[in-house]
mmCIF file of the N, C-alpha and C atoms, coordinates in Angstrom:
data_MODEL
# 
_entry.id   MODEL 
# 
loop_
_atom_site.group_PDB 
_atom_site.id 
_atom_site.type_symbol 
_atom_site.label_atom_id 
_atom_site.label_alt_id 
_atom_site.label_comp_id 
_atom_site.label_asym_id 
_atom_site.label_entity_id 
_atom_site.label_seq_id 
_atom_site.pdbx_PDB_ins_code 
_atom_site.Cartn_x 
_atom_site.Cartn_y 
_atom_site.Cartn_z 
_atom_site.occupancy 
_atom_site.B_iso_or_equiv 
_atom_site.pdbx_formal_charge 
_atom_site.auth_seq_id 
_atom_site.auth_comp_id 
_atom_site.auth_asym_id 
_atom_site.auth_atom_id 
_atom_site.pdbx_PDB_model_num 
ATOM 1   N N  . UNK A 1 1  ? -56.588 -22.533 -18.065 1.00 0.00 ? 1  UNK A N  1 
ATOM 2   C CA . UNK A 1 1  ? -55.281 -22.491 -17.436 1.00 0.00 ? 1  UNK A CA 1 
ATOM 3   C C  . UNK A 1 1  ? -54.238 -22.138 -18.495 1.00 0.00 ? 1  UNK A C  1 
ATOM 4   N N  . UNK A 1 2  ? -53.570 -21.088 -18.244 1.00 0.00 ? 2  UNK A N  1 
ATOM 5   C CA . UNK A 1 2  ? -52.331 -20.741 -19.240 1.00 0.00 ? 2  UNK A CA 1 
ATOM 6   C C  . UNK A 1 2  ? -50.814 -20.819 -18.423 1.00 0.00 ? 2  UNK A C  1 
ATOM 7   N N  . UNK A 1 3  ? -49.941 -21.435 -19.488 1.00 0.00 ? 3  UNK A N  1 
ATOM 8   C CA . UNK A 1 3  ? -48.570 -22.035 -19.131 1.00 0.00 ? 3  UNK A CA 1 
ATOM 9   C C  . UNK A 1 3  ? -47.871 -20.880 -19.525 1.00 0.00 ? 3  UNK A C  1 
ATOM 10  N N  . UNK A 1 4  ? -47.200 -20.435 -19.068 1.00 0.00 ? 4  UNK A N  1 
ATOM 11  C CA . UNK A 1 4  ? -45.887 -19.500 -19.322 1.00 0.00 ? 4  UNK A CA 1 
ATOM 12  C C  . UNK A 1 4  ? -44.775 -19.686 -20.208 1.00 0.00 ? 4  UNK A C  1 
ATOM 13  N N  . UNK A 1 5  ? -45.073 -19.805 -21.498 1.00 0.00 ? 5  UNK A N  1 
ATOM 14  C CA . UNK A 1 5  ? -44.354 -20.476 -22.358 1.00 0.00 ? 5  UNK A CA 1 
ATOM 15  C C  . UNK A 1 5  ? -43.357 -19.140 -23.117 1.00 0.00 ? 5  UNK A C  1 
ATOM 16  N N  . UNK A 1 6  ? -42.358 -20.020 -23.987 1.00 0.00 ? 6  UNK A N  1 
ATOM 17  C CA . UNK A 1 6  ? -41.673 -19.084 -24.721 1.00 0.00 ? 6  UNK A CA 1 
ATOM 18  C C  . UNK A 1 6  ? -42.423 -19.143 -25.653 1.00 0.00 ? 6  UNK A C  1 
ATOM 19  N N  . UNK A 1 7  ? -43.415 -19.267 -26.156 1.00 0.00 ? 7  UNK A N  1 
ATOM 20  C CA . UNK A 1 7  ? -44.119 -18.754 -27.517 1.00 0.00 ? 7  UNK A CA 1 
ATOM 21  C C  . UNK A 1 7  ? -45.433 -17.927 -26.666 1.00 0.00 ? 7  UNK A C  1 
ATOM 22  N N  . UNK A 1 8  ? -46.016 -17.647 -25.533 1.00 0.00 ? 8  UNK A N  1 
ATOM 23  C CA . UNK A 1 8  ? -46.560 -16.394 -24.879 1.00 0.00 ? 8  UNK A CA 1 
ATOM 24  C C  . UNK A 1 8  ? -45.523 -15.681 -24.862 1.00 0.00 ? 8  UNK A C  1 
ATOM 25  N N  . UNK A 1 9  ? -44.456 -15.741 -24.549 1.00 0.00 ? 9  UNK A N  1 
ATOM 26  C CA . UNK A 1 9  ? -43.613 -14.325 -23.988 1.00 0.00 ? 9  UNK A CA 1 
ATOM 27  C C  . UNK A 1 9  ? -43.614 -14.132 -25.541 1.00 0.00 ? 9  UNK A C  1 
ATOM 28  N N  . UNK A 1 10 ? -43.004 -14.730 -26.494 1.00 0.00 ? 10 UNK A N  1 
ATOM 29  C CA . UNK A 1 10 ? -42.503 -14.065 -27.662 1.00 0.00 ? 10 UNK A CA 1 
ATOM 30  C C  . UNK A 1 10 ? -43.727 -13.222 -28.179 1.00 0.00 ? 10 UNK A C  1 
ATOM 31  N N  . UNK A 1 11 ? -45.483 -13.843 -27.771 1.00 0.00 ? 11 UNK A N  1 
ATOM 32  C CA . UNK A 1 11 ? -46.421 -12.677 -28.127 1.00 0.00 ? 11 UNK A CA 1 
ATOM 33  C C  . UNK A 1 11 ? -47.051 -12.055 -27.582 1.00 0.00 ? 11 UNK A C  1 
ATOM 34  N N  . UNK A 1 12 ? -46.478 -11.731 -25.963 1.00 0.00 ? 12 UNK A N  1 
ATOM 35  C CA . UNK A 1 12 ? -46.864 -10.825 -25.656 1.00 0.00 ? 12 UNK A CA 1 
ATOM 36  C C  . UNK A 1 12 ? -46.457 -9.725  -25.626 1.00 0.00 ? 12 UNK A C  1 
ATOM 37  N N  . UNK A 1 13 ? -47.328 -8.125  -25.325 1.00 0.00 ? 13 UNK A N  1 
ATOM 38  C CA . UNK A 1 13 ? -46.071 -7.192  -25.992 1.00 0.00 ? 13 UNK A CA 1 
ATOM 39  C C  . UNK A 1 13 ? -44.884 -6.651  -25.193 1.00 0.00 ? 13 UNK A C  1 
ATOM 40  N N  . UNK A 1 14 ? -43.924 -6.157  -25.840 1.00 0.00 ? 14 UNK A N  1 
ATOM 41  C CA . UNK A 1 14 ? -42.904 -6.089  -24.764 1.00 0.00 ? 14 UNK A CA 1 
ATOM 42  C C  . UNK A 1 14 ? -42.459 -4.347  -25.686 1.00 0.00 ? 14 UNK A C  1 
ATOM 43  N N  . UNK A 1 15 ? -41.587 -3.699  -24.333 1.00 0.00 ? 15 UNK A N  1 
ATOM 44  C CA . UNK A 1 15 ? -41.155 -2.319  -24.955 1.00 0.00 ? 15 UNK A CA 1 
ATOM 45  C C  . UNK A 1 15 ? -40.160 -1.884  -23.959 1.00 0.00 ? 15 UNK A C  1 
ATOM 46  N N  . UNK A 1 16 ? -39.583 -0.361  -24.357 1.00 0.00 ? 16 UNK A N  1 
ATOM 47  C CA . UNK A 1 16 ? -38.577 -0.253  -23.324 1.00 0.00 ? 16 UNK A CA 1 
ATOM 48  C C  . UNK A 1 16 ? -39.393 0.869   -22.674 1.00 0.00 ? 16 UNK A C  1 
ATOM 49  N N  . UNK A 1 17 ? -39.010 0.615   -21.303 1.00 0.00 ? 17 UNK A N  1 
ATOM 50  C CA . UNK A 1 17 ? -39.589 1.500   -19.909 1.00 0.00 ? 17 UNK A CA 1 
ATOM 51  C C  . UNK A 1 17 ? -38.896 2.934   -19.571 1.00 0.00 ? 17 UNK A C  1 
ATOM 52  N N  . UNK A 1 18 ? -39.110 4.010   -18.827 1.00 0.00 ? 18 UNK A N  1 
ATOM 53  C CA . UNK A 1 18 ? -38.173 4.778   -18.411 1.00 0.00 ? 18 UNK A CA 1 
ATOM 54  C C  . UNK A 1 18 ? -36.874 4.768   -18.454 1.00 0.00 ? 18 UNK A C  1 
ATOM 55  N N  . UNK A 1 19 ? -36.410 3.575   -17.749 1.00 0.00 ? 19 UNK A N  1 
ATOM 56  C CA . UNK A 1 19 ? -35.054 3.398   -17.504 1.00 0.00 ? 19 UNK A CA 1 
ATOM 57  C C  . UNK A 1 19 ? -34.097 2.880   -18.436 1.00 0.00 ? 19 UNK A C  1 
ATOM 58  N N  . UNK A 1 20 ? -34.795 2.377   -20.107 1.00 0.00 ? 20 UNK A N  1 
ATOM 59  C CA . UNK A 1 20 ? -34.616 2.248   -20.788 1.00 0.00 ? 20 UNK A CA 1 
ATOM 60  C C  . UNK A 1 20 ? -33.955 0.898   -21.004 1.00 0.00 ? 20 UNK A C  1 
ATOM 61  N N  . UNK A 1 21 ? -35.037 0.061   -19.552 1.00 0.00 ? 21 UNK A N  1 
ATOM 62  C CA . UNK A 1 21 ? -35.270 -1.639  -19.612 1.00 0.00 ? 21 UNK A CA 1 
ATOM 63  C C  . UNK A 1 21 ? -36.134 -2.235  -20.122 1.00 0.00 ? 21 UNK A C  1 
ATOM 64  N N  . UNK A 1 22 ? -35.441 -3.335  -20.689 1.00 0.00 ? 22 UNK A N  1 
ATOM 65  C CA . UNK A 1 22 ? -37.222 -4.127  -21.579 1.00 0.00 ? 22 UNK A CA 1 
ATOM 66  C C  . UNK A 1 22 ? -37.697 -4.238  -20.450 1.00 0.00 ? 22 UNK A C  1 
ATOM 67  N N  . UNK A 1 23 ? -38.918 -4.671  -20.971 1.00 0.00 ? 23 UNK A N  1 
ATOM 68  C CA . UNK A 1 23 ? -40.465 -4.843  -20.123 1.00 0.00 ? 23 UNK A CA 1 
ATOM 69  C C  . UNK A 1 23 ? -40.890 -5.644  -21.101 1.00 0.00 ? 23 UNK A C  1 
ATOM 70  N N  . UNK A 1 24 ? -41.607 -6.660  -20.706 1.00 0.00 ? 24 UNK A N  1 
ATOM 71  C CA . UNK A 1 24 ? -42.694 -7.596  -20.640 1.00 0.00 ? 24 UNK A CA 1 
ATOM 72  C C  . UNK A 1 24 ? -43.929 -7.596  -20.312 1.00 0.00 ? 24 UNK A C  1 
ATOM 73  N N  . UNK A 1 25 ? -44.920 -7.062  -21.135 1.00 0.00 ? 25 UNK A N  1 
ATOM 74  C CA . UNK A 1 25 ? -46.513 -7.013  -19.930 1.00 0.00 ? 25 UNK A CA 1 
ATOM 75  C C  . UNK A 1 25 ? -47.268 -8.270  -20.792 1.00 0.00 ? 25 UNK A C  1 
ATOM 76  N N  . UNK A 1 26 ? -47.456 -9.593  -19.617 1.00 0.00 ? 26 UNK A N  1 
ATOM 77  C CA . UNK A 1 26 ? -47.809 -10.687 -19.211 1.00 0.00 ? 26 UNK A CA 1 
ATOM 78  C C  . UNK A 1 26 ? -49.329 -9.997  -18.282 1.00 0.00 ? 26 UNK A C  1 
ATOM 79  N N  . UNK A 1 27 ? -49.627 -8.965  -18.615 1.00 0.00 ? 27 UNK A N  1 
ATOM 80  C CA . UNK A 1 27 ? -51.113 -8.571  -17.697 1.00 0.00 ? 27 UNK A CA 1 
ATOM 81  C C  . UNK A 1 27 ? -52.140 -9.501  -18.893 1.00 0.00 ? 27 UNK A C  1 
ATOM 82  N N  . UNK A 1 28 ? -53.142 -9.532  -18.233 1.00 0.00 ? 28 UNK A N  1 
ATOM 83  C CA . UNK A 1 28 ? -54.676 -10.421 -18.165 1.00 0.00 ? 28 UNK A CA 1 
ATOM 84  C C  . UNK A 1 28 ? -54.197 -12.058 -18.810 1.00 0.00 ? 28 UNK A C  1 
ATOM 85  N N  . UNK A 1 29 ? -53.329 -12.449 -18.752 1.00 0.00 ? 29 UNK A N  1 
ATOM 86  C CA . UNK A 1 29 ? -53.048 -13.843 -19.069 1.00 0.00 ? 29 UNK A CA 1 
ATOM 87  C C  . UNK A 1 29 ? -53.437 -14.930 -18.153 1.00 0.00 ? 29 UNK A C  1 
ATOM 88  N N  . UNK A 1 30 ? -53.786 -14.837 -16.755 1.00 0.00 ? 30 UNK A N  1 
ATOM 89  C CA . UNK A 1 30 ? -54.140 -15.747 -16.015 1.00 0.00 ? 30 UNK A CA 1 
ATOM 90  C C  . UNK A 1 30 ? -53.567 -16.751 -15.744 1.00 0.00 ? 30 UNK A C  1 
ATOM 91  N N  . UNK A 1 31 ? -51.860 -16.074 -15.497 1.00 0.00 ? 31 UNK A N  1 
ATOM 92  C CA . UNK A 1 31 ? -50.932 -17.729 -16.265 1.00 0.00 ? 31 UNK A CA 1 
ATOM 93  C C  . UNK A 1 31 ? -50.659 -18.552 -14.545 1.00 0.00 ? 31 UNK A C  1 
ATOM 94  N N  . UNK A 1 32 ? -51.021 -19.317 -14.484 1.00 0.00 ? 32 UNK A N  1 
ATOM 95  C CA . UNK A 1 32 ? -51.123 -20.618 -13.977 1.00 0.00 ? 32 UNK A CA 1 
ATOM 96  C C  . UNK A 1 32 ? -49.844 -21.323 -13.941 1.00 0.00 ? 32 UNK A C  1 
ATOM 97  N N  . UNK A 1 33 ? -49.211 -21.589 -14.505 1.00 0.00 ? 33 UNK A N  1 
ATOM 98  C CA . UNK A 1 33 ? -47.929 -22.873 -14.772 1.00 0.00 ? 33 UNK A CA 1 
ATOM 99  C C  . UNK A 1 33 ? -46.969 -22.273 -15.315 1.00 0.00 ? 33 UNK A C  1 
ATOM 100 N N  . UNK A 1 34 ? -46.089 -21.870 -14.916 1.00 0.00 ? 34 UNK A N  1 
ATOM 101 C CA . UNK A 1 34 ? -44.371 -21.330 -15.265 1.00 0.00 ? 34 UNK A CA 1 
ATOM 102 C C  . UNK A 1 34 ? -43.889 -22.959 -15.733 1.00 0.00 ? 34 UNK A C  1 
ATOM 103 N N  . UNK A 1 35 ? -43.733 -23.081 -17.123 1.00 0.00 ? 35 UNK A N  1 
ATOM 104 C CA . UNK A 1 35 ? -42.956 -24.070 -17.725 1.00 0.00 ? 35 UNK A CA 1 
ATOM 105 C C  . UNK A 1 35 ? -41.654 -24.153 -17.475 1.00 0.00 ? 35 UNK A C  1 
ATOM 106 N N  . UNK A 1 36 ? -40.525 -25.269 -17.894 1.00 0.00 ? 36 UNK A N  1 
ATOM 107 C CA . UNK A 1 36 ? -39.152 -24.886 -17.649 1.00 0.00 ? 36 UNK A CA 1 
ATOM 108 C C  . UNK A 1 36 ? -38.548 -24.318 -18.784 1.00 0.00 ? 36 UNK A C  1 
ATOM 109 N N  . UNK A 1 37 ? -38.393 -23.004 -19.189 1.00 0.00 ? 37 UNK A N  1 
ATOM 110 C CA . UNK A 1 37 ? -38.112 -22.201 -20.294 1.00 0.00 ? 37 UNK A CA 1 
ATOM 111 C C  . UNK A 1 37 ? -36.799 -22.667 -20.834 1.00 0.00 ? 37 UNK A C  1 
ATOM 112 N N  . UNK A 1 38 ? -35.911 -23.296 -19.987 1.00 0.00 ? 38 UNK A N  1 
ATOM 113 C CA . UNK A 1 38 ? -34.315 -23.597 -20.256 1.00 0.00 ? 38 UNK A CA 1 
ATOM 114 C C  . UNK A 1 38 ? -34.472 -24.655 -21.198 1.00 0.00 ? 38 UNK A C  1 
ATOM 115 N N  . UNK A 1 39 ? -35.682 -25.534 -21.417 1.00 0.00 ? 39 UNK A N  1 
ATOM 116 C CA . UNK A 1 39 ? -35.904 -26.968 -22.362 1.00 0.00 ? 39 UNK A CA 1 
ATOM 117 C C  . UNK A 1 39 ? -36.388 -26.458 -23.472 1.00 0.00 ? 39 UNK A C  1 
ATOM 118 N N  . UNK A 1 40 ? -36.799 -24.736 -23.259 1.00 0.00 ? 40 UNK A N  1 
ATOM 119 C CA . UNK A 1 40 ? -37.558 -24.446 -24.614 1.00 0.00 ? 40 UNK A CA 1 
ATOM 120 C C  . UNK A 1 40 ? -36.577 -24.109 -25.688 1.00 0.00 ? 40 UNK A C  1 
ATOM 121 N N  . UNK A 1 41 ? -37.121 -24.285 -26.764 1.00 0.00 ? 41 UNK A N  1 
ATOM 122 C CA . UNK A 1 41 ? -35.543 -23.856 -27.796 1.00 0.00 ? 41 UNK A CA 1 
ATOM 123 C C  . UNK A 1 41 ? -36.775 -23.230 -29.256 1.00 0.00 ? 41 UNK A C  1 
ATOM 124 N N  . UNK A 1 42 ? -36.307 -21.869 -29.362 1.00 0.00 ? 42 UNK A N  1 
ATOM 125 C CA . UNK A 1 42 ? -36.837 -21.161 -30.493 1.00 0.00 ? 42 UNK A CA 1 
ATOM 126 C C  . UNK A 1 42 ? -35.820 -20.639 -31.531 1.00 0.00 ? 42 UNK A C  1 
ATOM 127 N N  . UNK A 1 43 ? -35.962 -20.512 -32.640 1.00 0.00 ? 43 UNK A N  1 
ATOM 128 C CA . UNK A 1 43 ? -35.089 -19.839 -33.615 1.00 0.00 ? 43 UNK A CA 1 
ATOM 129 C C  . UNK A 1 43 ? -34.919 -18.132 -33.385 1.00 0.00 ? 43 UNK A C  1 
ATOM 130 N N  . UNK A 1 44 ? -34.109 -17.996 -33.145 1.00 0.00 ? 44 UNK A N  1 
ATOM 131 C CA . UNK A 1 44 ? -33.884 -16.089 -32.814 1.00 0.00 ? 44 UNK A CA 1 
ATOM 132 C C  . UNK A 1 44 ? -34.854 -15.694 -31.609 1.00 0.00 ? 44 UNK A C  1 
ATOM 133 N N  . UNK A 1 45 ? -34.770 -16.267 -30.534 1.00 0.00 ? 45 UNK A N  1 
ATOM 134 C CA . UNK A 1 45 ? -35.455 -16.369 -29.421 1.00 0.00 ? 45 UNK A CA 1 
ATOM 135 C C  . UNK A 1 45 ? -34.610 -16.060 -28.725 1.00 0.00 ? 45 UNK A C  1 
ATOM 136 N N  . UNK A 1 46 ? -33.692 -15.098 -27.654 1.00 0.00 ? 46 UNK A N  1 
ATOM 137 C CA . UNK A 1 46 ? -32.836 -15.260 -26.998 1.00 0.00 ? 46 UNK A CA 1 
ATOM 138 C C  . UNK A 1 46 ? -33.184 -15.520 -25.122 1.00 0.00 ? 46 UNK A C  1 
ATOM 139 N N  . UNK A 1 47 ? -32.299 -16.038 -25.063 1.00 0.00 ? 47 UNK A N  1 
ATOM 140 C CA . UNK A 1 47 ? -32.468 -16.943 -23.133 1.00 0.00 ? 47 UNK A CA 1 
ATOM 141 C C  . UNK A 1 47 ? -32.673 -16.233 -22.273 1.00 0.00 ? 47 UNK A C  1 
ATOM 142 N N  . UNK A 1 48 ? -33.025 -15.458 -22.168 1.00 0.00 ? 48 UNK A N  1 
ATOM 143 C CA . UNK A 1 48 ? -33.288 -13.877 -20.971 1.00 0.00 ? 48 UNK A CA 1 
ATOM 144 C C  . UNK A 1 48 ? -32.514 -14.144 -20.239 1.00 0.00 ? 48 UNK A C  1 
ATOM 145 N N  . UNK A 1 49 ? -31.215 -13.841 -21.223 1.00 0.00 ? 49 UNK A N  1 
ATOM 146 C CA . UNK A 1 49 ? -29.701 -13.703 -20.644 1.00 0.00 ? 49 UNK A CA 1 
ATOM 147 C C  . UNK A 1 49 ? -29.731 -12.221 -19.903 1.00 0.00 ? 49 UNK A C  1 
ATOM 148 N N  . UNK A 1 50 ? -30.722 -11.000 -20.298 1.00 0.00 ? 50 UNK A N  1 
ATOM 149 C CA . UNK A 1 50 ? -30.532 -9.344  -19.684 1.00 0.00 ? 50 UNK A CA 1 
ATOM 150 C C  . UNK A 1 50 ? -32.109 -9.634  -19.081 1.00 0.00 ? 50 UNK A C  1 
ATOM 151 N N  . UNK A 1 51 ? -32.133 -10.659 -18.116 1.00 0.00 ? 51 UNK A N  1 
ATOM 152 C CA . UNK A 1 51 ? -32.961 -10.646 -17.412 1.00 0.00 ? 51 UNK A CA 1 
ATOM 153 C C  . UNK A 1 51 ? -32.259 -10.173 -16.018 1.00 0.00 ? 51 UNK A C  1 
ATOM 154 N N  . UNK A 1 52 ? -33.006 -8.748  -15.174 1.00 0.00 ? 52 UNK A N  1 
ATOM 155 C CA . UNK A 1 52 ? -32.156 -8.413  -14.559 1.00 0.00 ? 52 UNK A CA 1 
ATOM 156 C C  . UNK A 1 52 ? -32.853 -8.381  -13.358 1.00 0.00 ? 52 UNK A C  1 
ATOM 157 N N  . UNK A 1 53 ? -34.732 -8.102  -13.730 1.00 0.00 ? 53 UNK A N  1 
ATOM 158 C CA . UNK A 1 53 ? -35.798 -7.989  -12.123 1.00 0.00 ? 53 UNK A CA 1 
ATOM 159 C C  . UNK A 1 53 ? -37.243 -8.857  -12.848 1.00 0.00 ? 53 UNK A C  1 
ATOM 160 N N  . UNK A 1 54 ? -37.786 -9.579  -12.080 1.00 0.00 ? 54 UNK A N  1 
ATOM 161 C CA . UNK A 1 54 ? -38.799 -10.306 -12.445 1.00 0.00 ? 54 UNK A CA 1 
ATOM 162 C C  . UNK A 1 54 ? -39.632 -9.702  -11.437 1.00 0.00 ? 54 UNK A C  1 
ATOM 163 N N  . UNK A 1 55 ? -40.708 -9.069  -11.772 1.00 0.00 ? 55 UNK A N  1 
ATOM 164 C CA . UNK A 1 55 ? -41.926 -8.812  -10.575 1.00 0.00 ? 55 UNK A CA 1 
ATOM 165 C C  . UNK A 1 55 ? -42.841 -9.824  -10.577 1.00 0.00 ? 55 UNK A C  1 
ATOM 166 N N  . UNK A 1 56 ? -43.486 -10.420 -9.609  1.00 0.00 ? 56 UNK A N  1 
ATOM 167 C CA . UNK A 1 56 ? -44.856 -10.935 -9.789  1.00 0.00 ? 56 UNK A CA 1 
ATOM 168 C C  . UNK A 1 56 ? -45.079 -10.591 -8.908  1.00 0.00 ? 56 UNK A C  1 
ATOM 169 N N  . UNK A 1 57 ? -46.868 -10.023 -8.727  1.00 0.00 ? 57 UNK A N  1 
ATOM 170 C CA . UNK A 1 57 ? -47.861 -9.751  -7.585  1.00 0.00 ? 57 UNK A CA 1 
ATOM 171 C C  . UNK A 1 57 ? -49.512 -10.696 -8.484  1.00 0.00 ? 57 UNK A C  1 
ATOM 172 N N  . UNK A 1 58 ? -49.795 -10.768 -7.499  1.00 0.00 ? 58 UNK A N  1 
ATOM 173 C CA . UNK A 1 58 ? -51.080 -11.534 -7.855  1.00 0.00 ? 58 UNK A CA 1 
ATOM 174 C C  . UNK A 1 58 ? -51.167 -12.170 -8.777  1.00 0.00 ? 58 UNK A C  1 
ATOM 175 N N  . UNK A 1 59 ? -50.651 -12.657 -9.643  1.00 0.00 ? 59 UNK A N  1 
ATOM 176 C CA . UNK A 1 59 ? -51.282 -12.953 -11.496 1.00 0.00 ? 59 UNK A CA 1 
ATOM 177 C C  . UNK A 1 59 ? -51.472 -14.107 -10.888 1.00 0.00 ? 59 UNK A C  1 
# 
């Protein structure tokens, strides 16, 4: 079972898309449990304040 943590997002890889939006690919992680990210606190980590579309299908 994998938790959706801010230390997965920080390693999974991320890049900019067409539209010249980050992206996040969270593919083959099997993640199970979305933690509450707002309690997480990292050094130079920023709050996915330019969080603008979240997709999920199946994971």
């Amino acid at each position: 079972m994998v938790k959706l943590t801010a230390d997965l997002i920080w390693k999974c890889p991320h890049f900019f898309n067409a539209l010249k939006e980050r992206e996040l690919d969270l593919r083959g992680n099997k993640i199970a449990v979305i933690e509450n990210l707002g309690a997480t606190e990292l050094d130079n980590f920023p709050y996915l304040k330019r969080l603008g579309t979240l997709l999920i299908n199946n994971n």
